[in-house]
C-alpha positions in Angstrom: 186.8 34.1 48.4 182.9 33.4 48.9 180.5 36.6 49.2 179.5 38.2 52.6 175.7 37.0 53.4 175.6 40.0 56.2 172.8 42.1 54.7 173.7 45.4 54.1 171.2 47.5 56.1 172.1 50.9 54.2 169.0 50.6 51.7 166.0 50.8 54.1 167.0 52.8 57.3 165.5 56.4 57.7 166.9 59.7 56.8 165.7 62.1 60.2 165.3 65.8 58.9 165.5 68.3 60.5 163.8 70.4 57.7 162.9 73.7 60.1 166.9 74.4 60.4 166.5 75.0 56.4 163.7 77.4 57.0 164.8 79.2 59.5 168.8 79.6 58.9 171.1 80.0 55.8 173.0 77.0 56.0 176.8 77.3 54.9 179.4 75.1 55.5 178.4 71.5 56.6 180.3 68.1 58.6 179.6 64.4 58.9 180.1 63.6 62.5 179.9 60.2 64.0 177.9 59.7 67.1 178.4 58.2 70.4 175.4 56.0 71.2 173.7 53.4 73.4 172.6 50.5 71.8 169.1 51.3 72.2 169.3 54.7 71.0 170.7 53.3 67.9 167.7 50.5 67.7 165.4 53.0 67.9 167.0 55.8 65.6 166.8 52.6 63.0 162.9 53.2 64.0 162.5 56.4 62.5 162.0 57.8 66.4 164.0 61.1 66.7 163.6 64.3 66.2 166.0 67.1 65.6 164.1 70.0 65.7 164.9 71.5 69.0 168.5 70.4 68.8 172.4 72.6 68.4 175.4 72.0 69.1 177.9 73.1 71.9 181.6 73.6 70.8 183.9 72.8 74.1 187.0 75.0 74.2 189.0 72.0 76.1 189.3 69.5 75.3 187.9 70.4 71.8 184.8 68.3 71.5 181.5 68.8 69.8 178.2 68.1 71.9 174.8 67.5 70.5 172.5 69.2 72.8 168.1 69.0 73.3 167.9 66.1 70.7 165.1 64.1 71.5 165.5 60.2 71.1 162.1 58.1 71.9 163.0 55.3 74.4 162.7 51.7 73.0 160.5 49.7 74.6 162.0 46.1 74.4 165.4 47.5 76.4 163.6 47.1 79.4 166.3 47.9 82.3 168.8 49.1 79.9 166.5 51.8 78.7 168.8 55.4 77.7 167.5 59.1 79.0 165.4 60.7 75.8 167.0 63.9 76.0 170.7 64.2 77.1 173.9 65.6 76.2 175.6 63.4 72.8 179.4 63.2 72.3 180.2 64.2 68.4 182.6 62.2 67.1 184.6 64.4 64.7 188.5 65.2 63.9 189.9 68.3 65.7 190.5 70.2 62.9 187.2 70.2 61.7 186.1 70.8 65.0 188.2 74.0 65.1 187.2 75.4 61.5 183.4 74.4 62.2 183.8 76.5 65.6 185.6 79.4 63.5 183.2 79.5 61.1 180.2 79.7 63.6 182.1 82.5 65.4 183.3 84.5 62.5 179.7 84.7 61.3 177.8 84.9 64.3 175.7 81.9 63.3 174.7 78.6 64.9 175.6 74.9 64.8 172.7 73.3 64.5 171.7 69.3 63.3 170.5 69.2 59.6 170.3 65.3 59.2 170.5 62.1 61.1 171.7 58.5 58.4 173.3 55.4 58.9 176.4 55.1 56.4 177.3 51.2 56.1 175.5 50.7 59.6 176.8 53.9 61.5 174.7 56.6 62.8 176.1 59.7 61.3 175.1 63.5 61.8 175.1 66.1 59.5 176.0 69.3 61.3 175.9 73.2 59.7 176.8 76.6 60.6 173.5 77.9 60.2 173.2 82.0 60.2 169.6 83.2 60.9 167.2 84.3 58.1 164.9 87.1 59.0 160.9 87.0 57.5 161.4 88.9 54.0 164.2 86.2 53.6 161.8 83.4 54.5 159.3 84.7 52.1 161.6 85.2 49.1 162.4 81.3 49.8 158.9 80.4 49.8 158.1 82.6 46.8 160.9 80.4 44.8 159.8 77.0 45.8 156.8 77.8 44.6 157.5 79.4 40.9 160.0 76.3 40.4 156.7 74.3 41.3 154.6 75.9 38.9 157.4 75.7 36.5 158.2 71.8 37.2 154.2 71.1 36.4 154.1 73.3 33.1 157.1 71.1 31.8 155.4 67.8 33.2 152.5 68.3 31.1 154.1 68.9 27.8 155.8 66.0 27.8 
């Protein structure tokens, strides 16, 4: 059987954070979604030109769907006609039963579904989605307090060695 020369594309695409959903809620359980794109939204998510930070997501009661809501996806300029609408409504492509303990979760909790992450696994845009549960300001602060003493701790140890 001779070897596939398709390149595999996994290596080199961007990883689009959404690092402000870390700040500002207390992330607890998470899903892998598929999405469902245009192919030009897809050329130009491979260009590093989205951004998550004003995004949730909407649970629909029926049929049981998750909807990825005020993400903004930069048009790409050689579609030309074809061109898809920057901010709109995205279909998550997930199995019901996540769906339902995702939505659970959120409600149980009184937290948000907000986007942590946009990748491509083996060529496929994939979204990683968390119940999110907001952090109020001594909470923030405490976090910031720790990155910073495991900072200071991480340069004592690199100069020893």
């Amino acid at each position: 059987m001779a070897k596939s020369t398709k390149k595999d594309r996994g290596t080199d695409d961007p990883v689009i954070e959404n690092r402000k959903s870390r700040h500002d809620y207390a992330i607890s359980e998470t899903l892998e979604c598929g999405m469902k794109l245009f192919g030009s939204e897809v050329k130009s998510i491979r260009n590093g030109q989205a951004s998550l930070g004003e995004g949730w997501v909407r649970v629909d009661d029926d049929p049981l769907t998750l909807t990825l809501m005020q993400v903004h996806v930069a048009e790409f300029p050689p579609a030309g006609a074809r061109q898809h609408i920057a901010v709109r409504p995205r279909r998550l492509l997930a199995k019901k039963r996540e769906i339902a303990k995702l939505a659970q979760a959120a409600a149980s909790k009184k937290g948000t579904i907000v986007p942590l992450k946009i990748y491509f696994v083996r060529g496929v845009a994939k979204v990683l989605v968390g119940v999110g549960v907001s952090k109020n300001a001594v909470d923030k602060r405490q976090d910031l307090a720790k990155k910073a003493h495991q900072r200071d701790i991480d340069r004592a140890t690199s100069r020893r060695r």
